[in-house]
GUMARGU-938814 format. One record per residue (C-alpha): residue in one letter; residue number from 1; chain; z, x, y. Coordinates in steps of 0.001 Angstrom, whole numbers, always signed. Layout:
<nutors>
nutor rest = a; nr = NUM; kette = A; w = Z; u = X; v = Y
...
</nutors>
This chain:
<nutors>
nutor rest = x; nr = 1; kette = A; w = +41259; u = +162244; v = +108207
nutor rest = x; nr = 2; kette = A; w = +44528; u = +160182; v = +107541
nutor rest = x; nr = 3; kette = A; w = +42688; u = +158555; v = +104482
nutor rest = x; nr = 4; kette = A; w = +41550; u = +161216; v = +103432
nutor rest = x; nr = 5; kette = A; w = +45133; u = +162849; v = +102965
nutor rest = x; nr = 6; kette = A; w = +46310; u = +159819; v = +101210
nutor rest = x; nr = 7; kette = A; w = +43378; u = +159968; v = +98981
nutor rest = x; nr = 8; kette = A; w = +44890; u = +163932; v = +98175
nutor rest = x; nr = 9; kette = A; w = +48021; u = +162959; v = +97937
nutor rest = x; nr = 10; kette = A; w = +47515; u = +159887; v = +95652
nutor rest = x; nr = 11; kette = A; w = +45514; u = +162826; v = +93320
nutor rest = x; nr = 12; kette = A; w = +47935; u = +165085; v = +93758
nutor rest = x; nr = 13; kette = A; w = +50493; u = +162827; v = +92551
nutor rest = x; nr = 14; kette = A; w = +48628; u = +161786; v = +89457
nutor rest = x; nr = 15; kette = A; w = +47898; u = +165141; v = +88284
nutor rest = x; nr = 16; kette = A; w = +51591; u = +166363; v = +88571
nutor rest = x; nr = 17; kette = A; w = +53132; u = +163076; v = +86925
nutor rest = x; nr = 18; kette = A; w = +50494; u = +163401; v = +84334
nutor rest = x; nr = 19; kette = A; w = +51086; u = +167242; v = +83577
nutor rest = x; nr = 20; kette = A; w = +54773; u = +166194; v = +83747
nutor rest = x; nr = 21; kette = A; w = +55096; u = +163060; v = +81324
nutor rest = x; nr = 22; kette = A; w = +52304; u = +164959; v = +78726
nutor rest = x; nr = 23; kette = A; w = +54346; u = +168099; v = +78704
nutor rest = x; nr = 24; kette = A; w = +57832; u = +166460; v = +77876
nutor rest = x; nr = 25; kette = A; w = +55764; u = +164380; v = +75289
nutor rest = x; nr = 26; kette = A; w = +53980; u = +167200; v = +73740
nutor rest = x; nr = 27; kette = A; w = +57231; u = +169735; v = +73643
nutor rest = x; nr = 28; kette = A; w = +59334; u = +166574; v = +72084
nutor rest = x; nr = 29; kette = A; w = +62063; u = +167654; v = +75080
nutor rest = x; nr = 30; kette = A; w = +65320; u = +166288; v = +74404
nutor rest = x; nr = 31; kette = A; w = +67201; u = +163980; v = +77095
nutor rest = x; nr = 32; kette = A; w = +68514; u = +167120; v = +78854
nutor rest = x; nr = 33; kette = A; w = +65245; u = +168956; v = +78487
nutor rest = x; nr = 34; kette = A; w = +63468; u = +166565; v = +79780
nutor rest = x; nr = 35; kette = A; w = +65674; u = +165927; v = +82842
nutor rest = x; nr = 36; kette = A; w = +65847; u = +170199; v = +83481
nutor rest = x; nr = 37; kette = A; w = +61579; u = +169876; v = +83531
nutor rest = x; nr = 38; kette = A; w = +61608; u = +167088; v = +86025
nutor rest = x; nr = 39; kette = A; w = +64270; u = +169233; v = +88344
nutor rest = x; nr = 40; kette = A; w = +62209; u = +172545; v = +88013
nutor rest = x; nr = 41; kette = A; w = +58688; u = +170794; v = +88621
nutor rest = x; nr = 42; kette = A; w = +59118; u = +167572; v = +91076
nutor rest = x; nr = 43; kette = A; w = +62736; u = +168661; v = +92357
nutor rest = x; nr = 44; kette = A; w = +62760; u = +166050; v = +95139
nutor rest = x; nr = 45; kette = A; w = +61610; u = +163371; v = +92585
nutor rest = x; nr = 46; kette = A; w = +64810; u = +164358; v = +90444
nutor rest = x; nr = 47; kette = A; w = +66877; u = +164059; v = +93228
nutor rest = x; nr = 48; kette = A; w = +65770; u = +160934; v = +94674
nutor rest = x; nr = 49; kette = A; w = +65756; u = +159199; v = +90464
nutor rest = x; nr = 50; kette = A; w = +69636; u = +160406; v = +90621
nutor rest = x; nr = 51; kette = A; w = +70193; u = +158975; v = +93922
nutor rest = x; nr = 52; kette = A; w = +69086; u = +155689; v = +92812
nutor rest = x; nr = 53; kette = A; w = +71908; u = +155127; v = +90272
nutor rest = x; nr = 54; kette = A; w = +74521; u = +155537; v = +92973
nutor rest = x; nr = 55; kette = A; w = +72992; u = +152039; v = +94243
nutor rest = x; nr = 56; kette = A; w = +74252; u = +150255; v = +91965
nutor rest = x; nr = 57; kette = A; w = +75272; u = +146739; v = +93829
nutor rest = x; nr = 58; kette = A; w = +71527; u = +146983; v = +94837
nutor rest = x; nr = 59; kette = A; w = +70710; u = +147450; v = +91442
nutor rest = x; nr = 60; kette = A; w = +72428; u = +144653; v = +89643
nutor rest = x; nr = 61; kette = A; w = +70216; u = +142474; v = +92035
nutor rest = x; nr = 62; kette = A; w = +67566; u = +143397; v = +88923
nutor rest = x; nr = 63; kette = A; w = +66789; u = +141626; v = +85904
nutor rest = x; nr = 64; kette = A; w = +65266; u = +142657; v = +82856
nutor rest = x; nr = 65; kette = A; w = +61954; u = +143577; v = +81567
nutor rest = x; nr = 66; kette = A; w = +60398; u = +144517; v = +78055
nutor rest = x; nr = 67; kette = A; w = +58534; u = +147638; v = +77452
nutor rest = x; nr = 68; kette = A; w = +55426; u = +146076; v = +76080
nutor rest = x; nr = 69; kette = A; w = +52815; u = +145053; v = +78476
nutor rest = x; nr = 70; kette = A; w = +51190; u = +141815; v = +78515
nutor rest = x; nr = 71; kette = A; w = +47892; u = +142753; v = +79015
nutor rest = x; nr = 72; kette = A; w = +47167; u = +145188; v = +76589
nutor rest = x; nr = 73; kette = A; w = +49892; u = +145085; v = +74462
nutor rest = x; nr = 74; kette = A; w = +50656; u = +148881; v = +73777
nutor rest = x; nr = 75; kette = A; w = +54227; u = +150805; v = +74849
nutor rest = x; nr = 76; kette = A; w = +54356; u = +151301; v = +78930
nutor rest = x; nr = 77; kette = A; w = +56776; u = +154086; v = +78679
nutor rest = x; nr = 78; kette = A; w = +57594; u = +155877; v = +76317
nutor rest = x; nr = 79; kette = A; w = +61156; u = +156536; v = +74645
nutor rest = x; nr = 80; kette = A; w = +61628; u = +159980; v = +75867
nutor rest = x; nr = 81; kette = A; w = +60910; u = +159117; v = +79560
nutor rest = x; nr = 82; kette = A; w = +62763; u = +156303; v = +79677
nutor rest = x; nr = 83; kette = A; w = +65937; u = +158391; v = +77749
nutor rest = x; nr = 84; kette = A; w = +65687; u = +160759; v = +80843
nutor rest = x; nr = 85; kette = A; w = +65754; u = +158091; v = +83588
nutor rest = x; nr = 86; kette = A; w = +68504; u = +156639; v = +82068
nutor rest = x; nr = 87; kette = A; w = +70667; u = +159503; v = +82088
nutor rest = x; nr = 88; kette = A; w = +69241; u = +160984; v = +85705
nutor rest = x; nr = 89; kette = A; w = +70748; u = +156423; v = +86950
nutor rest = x; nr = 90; kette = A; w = +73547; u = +156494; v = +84808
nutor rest = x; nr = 91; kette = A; w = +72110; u = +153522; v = +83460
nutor rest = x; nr = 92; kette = A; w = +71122; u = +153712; v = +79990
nutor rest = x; nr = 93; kette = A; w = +67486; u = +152002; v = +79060
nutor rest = x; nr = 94; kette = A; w = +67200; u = +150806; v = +75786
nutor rest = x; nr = 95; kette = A; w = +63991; u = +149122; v = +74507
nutor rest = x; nr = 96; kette = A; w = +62600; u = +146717; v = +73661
nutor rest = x; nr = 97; kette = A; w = +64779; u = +145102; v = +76670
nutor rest = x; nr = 98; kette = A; w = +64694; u = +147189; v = +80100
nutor rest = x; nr = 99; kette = A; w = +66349; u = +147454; v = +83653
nutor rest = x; nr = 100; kette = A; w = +63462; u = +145401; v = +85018
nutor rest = x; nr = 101; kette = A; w = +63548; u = +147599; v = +89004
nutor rest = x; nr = 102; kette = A; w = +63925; u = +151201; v = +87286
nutor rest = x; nr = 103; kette = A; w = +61178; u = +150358; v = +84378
nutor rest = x; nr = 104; kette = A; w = +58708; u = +149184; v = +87063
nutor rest = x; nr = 105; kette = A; w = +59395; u = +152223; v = +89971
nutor rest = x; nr = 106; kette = A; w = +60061; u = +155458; v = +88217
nutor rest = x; nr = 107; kette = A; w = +59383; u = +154204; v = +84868
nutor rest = x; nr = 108; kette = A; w = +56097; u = +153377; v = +86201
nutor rest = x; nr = 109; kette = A; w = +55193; u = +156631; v = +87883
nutor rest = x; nr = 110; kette = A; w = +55786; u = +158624; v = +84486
nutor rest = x; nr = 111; kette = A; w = +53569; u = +155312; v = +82337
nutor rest = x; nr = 112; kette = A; w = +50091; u = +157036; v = +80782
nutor rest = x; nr = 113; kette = A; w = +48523; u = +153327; v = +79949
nutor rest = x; nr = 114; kette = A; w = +45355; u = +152570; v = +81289
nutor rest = x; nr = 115; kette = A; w = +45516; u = +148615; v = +82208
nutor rest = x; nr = 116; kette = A; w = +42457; u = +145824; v = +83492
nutor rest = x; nr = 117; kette = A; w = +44397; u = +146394; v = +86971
nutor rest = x; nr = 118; kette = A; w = +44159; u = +150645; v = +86643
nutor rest = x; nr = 119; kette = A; w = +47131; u = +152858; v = +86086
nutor rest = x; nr = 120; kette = A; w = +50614; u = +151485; v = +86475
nutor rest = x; nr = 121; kette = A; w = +51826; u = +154023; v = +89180
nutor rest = x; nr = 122; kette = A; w = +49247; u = +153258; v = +91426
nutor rest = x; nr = 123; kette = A; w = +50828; u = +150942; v = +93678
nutor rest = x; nr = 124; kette = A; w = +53606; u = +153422; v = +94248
nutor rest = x; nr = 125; kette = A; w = +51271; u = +156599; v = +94653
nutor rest = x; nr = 126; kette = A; w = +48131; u = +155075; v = +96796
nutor rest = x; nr = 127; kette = A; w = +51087; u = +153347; v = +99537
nutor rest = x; nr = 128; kette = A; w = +49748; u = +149822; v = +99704
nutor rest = x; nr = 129; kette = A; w = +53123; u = +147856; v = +101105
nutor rest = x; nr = 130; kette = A; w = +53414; u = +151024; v = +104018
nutor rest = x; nr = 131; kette = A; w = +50152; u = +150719; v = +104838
nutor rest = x; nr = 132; kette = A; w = +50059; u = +146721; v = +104903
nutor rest = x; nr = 133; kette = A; w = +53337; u = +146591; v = +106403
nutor rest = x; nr = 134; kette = A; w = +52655; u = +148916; v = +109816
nutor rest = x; nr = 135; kette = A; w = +55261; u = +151904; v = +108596
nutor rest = x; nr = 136; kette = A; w = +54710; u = +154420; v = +109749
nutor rest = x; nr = 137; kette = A; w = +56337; u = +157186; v = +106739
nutor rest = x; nr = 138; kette = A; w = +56806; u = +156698; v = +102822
nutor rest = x; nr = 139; kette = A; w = +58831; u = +154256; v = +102282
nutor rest = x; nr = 140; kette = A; w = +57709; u = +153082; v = +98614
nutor rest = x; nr = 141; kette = A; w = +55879; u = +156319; v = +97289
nutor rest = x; nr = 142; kette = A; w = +57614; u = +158652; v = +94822
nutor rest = x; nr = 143; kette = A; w = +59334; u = +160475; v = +97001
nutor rest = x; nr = 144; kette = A; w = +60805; u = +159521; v = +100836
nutor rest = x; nr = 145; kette = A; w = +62236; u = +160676; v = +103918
nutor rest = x; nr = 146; kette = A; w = +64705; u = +157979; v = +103796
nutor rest = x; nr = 147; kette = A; w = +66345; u = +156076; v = +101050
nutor rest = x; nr = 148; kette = A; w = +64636; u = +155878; v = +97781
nutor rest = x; nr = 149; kette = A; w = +61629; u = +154173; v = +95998
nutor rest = x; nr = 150; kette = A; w = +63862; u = +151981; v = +94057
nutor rest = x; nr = 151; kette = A; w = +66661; u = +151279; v = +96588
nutor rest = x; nr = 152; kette = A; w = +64035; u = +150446; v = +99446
nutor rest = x; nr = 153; kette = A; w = +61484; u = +148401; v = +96999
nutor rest = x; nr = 154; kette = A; w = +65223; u = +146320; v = +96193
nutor rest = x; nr = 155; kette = A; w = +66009; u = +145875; v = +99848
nutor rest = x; nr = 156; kette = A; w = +62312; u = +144756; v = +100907
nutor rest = x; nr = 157; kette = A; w = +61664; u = +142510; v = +97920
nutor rest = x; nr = 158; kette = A; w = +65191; u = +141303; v = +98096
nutor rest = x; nr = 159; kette = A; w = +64753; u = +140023; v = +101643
nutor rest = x; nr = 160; kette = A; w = +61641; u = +137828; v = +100863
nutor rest = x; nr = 161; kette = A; w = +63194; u = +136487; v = +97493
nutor rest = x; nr = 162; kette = A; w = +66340; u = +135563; v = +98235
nutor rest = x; nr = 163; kette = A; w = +65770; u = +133888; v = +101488
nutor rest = x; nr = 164; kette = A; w = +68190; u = +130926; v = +101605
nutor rest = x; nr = 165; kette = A; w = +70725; u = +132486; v = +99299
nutor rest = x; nr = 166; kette = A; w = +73993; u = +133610; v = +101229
nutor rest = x; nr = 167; kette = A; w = +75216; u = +135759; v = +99022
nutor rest = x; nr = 168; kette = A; w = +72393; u = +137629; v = +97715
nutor rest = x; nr = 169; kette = A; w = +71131; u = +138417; v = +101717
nutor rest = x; nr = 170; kette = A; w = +74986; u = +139636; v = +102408
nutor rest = x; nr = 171; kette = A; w = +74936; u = +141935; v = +99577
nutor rest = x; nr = 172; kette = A; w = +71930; u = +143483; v = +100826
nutor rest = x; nr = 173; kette = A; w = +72867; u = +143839; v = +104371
nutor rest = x; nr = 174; kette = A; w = +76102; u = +145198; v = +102952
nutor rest = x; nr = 175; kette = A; w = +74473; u = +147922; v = +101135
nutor rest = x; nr = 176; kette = A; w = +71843; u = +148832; v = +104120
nutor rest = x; nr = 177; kette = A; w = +73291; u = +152849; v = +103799
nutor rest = x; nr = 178; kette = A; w = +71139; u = +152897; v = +100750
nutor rest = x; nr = 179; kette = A; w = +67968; u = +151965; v = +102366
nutor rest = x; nr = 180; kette = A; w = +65084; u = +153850; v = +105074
nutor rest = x; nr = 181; kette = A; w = +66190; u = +152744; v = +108553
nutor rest = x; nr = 182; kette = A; w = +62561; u = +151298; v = +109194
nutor rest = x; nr = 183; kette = A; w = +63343; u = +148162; v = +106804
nutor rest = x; nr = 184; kette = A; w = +66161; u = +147454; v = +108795
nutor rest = x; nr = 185; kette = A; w = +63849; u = +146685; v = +112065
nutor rest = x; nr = 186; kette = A; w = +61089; u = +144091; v = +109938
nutor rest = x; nr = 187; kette = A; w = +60872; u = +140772; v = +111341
nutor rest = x; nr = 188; kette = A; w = +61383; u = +138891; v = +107858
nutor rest = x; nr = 189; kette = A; w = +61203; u = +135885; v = +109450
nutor rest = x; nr = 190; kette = A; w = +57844; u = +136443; v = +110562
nutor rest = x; nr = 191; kette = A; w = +56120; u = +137132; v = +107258
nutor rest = x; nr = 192; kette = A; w = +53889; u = +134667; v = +105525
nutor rest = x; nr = 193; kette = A; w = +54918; u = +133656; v = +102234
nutor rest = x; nr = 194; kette = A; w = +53400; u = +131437; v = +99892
nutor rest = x; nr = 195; kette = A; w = +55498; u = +129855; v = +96983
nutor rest = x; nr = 196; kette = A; w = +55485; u = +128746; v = +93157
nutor rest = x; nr = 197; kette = A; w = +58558; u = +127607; v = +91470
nutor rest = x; nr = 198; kette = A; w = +58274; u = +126927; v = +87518
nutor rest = x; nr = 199; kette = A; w = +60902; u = +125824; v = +84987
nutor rest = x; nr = 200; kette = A; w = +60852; u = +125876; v = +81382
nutor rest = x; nr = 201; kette = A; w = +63000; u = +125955; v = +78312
nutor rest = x; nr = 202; kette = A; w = +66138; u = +123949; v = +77462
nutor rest = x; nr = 203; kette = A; w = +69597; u = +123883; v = +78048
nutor rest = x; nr = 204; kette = A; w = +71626; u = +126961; v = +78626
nutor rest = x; nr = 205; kette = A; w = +68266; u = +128706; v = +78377
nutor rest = x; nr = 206; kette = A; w = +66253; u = +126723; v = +80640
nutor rest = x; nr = 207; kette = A; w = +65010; u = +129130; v = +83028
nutor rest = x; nr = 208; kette = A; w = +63016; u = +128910; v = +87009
nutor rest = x; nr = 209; kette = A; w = +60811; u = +131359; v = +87464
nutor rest = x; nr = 210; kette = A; w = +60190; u = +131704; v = +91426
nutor rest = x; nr = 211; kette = A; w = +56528; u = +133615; v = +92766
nutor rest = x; nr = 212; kette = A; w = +56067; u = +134742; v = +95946
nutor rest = x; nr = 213; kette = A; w = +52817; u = +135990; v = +97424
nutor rest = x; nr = 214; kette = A; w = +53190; u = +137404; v = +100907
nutor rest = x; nr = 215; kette = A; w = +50245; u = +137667; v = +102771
nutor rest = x; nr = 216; kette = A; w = +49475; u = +141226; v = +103603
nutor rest = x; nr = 217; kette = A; w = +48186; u = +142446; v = +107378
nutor rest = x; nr = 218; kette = A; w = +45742; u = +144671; v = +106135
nutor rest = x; nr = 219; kette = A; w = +43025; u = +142797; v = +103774
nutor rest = x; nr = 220; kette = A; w = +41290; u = +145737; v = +103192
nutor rest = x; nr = 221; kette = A; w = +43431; u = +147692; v = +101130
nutor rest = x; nr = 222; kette = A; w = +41216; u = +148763; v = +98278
nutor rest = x; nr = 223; kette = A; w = +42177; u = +148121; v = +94733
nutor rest = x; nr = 224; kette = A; w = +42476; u = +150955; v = +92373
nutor rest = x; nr = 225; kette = A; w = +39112; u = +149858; v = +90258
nutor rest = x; nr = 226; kette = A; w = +37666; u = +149528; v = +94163
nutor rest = x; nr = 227; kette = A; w = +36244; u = +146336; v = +92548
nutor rest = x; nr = 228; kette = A; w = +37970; u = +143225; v = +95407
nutor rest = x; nr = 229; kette = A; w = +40467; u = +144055; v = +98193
nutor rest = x; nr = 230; kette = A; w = +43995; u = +142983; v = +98231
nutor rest = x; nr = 231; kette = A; w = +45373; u = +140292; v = +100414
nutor rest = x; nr = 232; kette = A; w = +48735; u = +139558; v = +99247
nutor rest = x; nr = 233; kette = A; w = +51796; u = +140839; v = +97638
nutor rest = x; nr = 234; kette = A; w = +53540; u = +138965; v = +94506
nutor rest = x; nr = 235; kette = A; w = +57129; u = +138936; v = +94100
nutor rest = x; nr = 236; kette = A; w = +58227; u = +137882; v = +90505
nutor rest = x; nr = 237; kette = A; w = +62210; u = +136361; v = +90113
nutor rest = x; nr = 238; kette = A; w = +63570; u = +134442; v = +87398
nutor rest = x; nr = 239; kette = A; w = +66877; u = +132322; v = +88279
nutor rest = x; nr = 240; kette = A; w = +69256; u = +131342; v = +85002
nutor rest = x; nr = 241; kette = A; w = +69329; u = +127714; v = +85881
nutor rest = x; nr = 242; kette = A; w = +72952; u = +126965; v = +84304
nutor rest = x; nr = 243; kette = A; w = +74642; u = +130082; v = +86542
nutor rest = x; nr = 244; kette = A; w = +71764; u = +130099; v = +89376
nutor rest = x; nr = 245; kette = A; w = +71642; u = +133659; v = +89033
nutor rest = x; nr = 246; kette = A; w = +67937; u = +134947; v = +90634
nutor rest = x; nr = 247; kette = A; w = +67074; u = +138494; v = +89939
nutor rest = x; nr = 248; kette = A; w = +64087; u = +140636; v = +90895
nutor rest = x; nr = 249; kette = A; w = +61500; u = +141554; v = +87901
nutor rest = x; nr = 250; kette = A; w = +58403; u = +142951; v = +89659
nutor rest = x; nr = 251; kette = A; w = +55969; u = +143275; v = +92183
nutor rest = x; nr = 252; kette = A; w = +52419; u = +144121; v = +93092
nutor rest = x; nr = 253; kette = A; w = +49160; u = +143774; v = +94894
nutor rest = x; nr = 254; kette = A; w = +46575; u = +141348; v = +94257
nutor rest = x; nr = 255; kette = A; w = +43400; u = +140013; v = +95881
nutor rest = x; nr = 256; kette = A; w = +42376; u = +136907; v = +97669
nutor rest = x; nr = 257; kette = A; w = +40672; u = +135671; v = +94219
nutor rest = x; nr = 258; kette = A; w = +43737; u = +135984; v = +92459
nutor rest = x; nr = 259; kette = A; w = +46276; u = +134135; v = +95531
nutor rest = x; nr = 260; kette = A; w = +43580; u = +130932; v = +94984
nutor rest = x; nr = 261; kette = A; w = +43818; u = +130790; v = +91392
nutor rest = x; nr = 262; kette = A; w = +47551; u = +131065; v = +91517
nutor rest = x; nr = 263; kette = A; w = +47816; u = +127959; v = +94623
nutor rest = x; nr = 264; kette = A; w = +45385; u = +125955; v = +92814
nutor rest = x; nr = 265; kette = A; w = +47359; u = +126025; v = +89804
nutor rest = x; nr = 266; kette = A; w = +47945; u = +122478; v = +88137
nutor rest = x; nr = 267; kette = A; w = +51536; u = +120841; v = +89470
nutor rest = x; nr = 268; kette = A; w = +53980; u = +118191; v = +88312
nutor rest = x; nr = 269; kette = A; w = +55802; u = +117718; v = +84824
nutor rest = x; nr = 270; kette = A; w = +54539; u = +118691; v = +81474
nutor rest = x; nr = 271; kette = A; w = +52045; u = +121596; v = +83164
nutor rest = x; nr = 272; kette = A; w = +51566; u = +124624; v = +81334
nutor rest = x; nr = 273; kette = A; w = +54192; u = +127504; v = +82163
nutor rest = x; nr = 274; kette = A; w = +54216; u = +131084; v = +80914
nutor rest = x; nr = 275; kette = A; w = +56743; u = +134118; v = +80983
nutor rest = x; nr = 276; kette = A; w = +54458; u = +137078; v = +82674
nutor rest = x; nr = 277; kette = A; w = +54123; u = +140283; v = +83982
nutor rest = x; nr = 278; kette = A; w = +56015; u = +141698; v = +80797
nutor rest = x; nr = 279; kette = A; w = +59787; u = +139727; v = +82465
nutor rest = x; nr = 280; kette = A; w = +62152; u = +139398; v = +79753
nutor rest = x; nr = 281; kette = A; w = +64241; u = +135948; v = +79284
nutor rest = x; nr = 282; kette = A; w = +66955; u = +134859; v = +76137
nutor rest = x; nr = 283; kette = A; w = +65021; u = +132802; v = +74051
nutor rest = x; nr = 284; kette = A; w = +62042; u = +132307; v = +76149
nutor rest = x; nr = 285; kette = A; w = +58219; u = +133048; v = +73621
nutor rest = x; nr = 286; kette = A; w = +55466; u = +134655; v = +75425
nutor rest = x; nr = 287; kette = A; w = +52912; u = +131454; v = +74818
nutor rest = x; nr = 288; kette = A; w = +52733; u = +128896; v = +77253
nutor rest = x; nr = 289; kette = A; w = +55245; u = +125872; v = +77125
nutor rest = x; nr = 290; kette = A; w = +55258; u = +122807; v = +78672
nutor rest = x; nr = 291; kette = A; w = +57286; u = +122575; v = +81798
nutor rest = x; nr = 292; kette = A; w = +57051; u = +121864; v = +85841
nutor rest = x; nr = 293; kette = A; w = +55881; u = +123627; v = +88672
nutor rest = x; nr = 294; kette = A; w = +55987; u = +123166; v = +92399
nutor rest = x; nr = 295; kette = A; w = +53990; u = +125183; v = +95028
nutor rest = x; nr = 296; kette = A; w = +55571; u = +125426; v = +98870
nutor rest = x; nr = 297; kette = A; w = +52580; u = +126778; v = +101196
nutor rest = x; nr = 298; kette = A; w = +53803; u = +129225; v = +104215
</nutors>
């Protein structure tokens, strides 16, 4: 019965977010337009978007993404969406270069693309990390009880990234009033985390990109093609070597075959690195270049 209302709800939310995105595309809404059909049809979604921007020590934790994805290579969201988030954060979003944490939550959720992997909202809508994580209410769907999608995705992600960096972990605890009390009472310590640290480019633009895959409780989350089920969770960073800044870029489920390809990965100097999952660095082309890579198993 339980997966059976997730299975609603995860339809539900598709339809509405669908009708939603089509409709402000199809009337050519303005900014204000836009954010006035958002408040009148998914109220609590407005509410919890606007919420968000007040975050904003939580947010700067974020790096930056382009609109372009790497798979497909069409527009992920479009202009007028992203116009209306940034005025519902108070943080404007201009392409081609995004807020990387609001382009891939709420930006997400209002994306029409059809990708290899299935629709980009679907690992917000179909509750994958609540599930896999034992919690017991939304804490990373559209809308929750308790904090918001972005604020809680920041703390959670946050917690496995920056382990071993001082400051970033005290700026999170500092800002735990953003956040669903239920994050607060994971064991981080205990979590299983695989991983891969890469460096490429040169000088003042040399950058270290840092994966994480956490294993996942529950291996048999289904996938939205149904095609493989998902073991693991990856956690995409990039640190700016010369001022060892680290900032979040994205996240998302993949399966066992996917973890194996990723630890088996060639290591060493002169290996092949690549900028993914549409992250944005200065200076940094999308082909591969040579540089290192280390992988640390759990």
């Amino acid at each position: 019965m339980h997966e059976e209302k997730s299975q609603l709800m995860t339809r539900d939310w598709n339809r509405k977010l669908d009708e939603l995105t089509h409709k402000i595309l199809e009337q050519n809404d303005s900014t204000s337009q836009a954010v006035i059909r958002l408040w009148k049809q998914c109220p609590k979604l407005h509410e919890q978007v606007v919420r968000s921007g007040t975050g904003l020590p939580l947010l700067k934790l974020w790096g930056l993404s382009r609109n372009i994805d790497d798979n497909t290579g069409t527009e992920i969201v479009a202009s007028p969406i992203l116009e209306m988030l940034g005025a519902l954060t108070n943080f404007p979003l201009q392409p081609p270069v995004l807020h990387a944490g609001i382009q891939h939550t709420y930006g997400y959720l209002f994306s029409l693309i059809d990708t290899p992997y299935g629709r980009k909202r679907d690992r917000w809508v179909q509750s994958y990390l609540e599930k896999s994580l034992g919690l017991k209410r939304p804490t990373f769907s559209p809308v929750v009880s308790d904090g918001t999608l972005l604020l809680n995705l920041t703390y959670f992600l946050g917690r496995v990234l920056f382990r071993g960096r001082p400051a970033e972990i005290s700026c999170l605890r500092r800002n735990r009033r953003f956040v669903d009390s239920e994050l607060l009472k994971l064991n981080f310590r205990r979590l299983k985390c695989h991983r891969i640290t890469e460096e490429l480019g040169n000088g003042p633009d040399r950058i270290r990109i840092v994966i994480d895959i956490l294993s996942l409780s529950n291996s048999q989350l289904p996938n939205p093609s149904n095609t493989e089920n998902l073991d693991g969770l990856l956690i995409y960073g990039i640190e700016e070597v010369p001022s060892k800044r680290l900032s979040l870029i994205t996240t998302f489920p993949v399966s066992k075959e996917t973890i194996e390809e990723l630890l088996n990965q060639p290591c060493g100097h002169r290996v092949e690195v690549q900028l993914k999952y549409n992250a944005f660095a200065n200076n940094i082309p999308r082909e591969p270049l040579l540089g290192t890579r280390t992988i640390q198993l759990s």
